[in-house]
N, C-alpha and C positions, 0 to 999 in steps of 0.2 A: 186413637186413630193413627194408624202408620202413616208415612210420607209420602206413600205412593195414593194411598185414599186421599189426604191432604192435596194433593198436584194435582185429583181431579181425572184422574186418567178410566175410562169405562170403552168396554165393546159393544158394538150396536151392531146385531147381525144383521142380515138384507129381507129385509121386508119384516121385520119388527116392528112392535107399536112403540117401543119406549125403548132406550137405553139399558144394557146390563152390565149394573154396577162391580168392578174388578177391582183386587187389591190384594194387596202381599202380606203377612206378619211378619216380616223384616223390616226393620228400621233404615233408612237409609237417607242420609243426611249429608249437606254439605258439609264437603271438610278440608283443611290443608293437606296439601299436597305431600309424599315422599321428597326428601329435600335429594337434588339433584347438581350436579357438577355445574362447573362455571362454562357461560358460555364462548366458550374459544373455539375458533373453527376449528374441525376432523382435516385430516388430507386430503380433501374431495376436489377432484378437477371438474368443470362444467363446462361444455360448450353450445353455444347454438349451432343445435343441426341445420335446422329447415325453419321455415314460416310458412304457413298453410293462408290462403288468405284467398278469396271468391270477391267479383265486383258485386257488390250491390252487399257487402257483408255490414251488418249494423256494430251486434257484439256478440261475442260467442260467452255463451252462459254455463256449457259443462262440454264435458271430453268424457269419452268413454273407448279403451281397447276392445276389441272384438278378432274373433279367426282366429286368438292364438299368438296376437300382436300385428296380423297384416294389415289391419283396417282399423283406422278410426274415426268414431263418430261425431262430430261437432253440431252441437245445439246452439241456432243464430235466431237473433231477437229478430230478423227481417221475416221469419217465419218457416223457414227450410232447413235441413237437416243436412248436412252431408256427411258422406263415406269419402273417405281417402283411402287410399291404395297408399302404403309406405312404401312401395318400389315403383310406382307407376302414376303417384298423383290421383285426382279427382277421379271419383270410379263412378259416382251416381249424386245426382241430389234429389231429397223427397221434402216436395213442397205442400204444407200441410192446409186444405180448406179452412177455409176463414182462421187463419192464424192470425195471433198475438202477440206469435212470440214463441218460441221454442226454449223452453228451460233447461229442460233435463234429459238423458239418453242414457238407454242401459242396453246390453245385449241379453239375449236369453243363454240360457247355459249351454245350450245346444249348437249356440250362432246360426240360427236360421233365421230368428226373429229382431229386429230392432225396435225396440218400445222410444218413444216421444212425447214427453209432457209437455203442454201447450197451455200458455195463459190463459185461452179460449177456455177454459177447464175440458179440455178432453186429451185424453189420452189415445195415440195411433199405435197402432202395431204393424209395422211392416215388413212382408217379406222378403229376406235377402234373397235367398236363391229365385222365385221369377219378379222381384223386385214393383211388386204390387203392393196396394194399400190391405192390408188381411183384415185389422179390425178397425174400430174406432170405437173407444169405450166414453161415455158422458157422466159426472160426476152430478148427483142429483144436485147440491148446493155448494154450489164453490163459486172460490176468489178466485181461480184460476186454478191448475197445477203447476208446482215450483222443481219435482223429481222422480223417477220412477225405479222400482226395482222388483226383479224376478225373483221368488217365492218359492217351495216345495218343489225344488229339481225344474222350476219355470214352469209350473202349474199355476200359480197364481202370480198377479200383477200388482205390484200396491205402488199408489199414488200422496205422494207428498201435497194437502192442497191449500189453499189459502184461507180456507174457511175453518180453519182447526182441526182437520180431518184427515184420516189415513183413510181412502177409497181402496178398496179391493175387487177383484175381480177375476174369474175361471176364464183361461186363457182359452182353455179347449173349448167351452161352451160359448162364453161369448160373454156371461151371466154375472152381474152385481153378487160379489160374495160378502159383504157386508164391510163393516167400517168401524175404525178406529178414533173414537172417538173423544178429545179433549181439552175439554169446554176452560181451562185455564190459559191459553194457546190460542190468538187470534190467525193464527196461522203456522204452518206445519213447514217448515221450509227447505226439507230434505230427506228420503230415504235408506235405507242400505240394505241388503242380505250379508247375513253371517256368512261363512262358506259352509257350503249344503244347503242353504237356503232356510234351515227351519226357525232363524230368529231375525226379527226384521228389527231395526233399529229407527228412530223417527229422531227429528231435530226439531225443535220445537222453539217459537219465540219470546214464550214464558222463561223461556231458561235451562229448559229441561229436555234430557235424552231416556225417552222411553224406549224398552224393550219388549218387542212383543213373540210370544211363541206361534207359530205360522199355524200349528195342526191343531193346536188347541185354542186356539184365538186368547189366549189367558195374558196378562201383565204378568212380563219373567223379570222387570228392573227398571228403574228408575234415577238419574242419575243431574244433578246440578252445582255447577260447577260454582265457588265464591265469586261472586259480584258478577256474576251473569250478564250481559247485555242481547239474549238472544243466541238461540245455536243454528247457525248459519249453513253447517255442513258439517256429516258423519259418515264414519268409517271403519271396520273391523279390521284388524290386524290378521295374515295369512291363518292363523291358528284359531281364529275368535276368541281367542282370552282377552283382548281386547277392545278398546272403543274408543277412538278419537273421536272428538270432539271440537270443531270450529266457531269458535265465539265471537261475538261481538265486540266484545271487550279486548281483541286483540291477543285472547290466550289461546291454545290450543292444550284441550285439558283430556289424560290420559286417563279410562278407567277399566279395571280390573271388573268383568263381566261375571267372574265367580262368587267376588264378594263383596262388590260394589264400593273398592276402597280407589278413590284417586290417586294413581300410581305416579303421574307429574303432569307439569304445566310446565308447555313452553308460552315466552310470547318475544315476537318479531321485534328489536328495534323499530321504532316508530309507526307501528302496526295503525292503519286504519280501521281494523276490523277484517277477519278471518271470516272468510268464504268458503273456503272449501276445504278436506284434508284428504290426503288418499298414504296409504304404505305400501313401502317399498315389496316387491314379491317376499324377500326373504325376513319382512316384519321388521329390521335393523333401523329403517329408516322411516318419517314419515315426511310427509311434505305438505307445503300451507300455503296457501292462495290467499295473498291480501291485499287487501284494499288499496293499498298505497304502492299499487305495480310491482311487488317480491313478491318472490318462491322463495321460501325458509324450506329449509332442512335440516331437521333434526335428529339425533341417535337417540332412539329412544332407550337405550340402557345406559346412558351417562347423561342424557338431557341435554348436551352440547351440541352447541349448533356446528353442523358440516357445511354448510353454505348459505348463500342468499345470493338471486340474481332475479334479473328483469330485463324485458322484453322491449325492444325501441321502440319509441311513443307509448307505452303501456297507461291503460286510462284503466288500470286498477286489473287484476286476477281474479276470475271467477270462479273454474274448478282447476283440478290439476288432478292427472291419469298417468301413472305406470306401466308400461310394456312390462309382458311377463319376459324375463331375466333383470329386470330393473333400470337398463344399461341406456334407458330411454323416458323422460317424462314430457307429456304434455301438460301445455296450458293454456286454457281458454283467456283472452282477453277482454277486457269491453273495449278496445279499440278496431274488433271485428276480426285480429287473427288468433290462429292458432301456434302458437312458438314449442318448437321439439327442440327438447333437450337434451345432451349427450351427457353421462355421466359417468365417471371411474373414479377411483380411487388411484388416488397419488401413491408412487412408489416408495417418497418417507413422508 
């Protein structure tokens, strides 16, 4: 039995009677890491830009760039969404029916659409340009939904949900496209798209990051990292060759999408557990949301950390989001803001 059949991972299209069993003839096993450089800071300068911050904000759970860098989205457990304007401030907030709790926000590749995962387990779609509610998708059995991410050029929507499940969904129609299903996994706790969309990447609480192919709905990988406690948050690098990985355990574990070899592990000085990861546009850099209120930043081709900083009063780091040219990250906090971060590199 391969390891991918082992982990349990199967597709259940939409309106199936039963489950269709998936699995790969590649072996693919936890393993030690590429051993990588010590961690000594990079030259990296960091500053706080701004603080984003709404009355009545609980804790913001994820960040997402949209427009191209001018807008971002902030996902708050009070149950509203908002858009920031990066030159003008607050631009809209969407307040979601019988919300939860707002987890997760992606944009569509097109930036017309804003997707919202909601503890309530449903998923909104809403439109930016006349700033309506477009959809509202319902997850037939779920814990809630924990993230969302756009699919086949933003034809399909897949949902990270509490109940072990990857929900999917036809944006155009409206329509349950079936579900990812993985009964080892009490819970799914993250999404991603590759770029182009056609491999979706899941975070899983068993330990594991499955790869799913978007057009063929088939298991393309499977990936667990040593002494697992939970993958809290994922992320493909600009090229998708690879796959960060946010663990519980305080790692943040790098893997090689080709050939399924872990390429390194960072972990945080006194990590609480890694929440979220995102890289840098030009893939040099990745960044780590953790629990114990740090942004890590690490090179990913020497393994050295380039910084570590935090947000005042930070009550732990949720996700953390890149502006395209990189010269910018956010971070969601559970203290209910959003802290923008300036970054360049030092002159020696």
């Amino acid at each position: 039995m391969s390891a991918l059949a082992a982990a349990g991972a199967r597709m259940e299209a939409a309106g199936a009677k039963g489950p269709l069993e998936v699995s790969v003839a590649d072996e693919l096993q936890p393993r030690d890491p590429d051993p990588i450089g010590p961690s000594r800071p990079l030259p990296l300068r960091f500053a706080l830009a701004a603080t984003l911050a709404v009355p009545g904000c609980r804790a913001v759970y994820a960040v997402a760039f949209g427009l191209g860098g001018a807008a971002l989205a902030a996902a708050d457990g009070n149950g509203s969404t908002y858009l920031w304007d990066m030159a003008g401030g607050l631009a809209a907030t969407f307040a979601h029916p019988g919300s939860r709790g707002v987890i997760g926000v992606a944009f569509a590749p097109d930036d017309e659409l804003l997707a919202a995962a909601d503890a309530n387990g449903r998923a909104y779609l809403w439109d930016l340009i006349s700033g309506e509610l477009a959809r509202t998708f319902v997850s037939r059995r779920s814990g809630g939904l924990n993230g969302v991410a756009f699919g086949l050029g933003g034809d399909l929507l897949a949902a990270a949900s509490g109940d072990g499940r990857v929900c999917l969904w036809d944006v155009v129609s409206g329509q349950a496209a079936g579900t990812f299903v993985i009964p080892g996994s009490t819970t799914v706790y993250a999404v991603a798209s590759a770029p182009g969309g056609q491999v979706l990447a899941a975070a899983c609480g068993n330990g594991w990051v499955y790869l799913w192919d978007m057009a063929s709905r088939q298991l393309a990988g499977a990936f667990a990292g040593p002494g697992s406690q939970g993958v809290n948050g994922v992320a493909f690098a600009p090229g998708g060759d690879l796959v960060a990985a946010a663990d519980g355990n305080g790692q943040v574990y790098l893997w090689d999408t080709a050939s399924g070899r872990l390429a390194g592990a960072f972990a945080g000085p006194g990590s609480r557990g890694v929440n979220g990861v995102a890289f840098a546009p030009g893939g040099g850099l990745v960044a780590a949301a953790d629990g114990n209120g740090q942004v890590y930043l690490w090179d990913t081709a020497s393994g050295r950390l380039a910084g570590a900083f935090a947000g005042p009063g930070s009550r732990g780091v949720n996700s953390v989001a890149f502006a395209p040219g990189g010269a910018l990250l956010a971070a969601a906090d559970g203290n209910g803001c959003t802290y923008l971060w300036e970054l360049r590199r030092s002159a020696t």
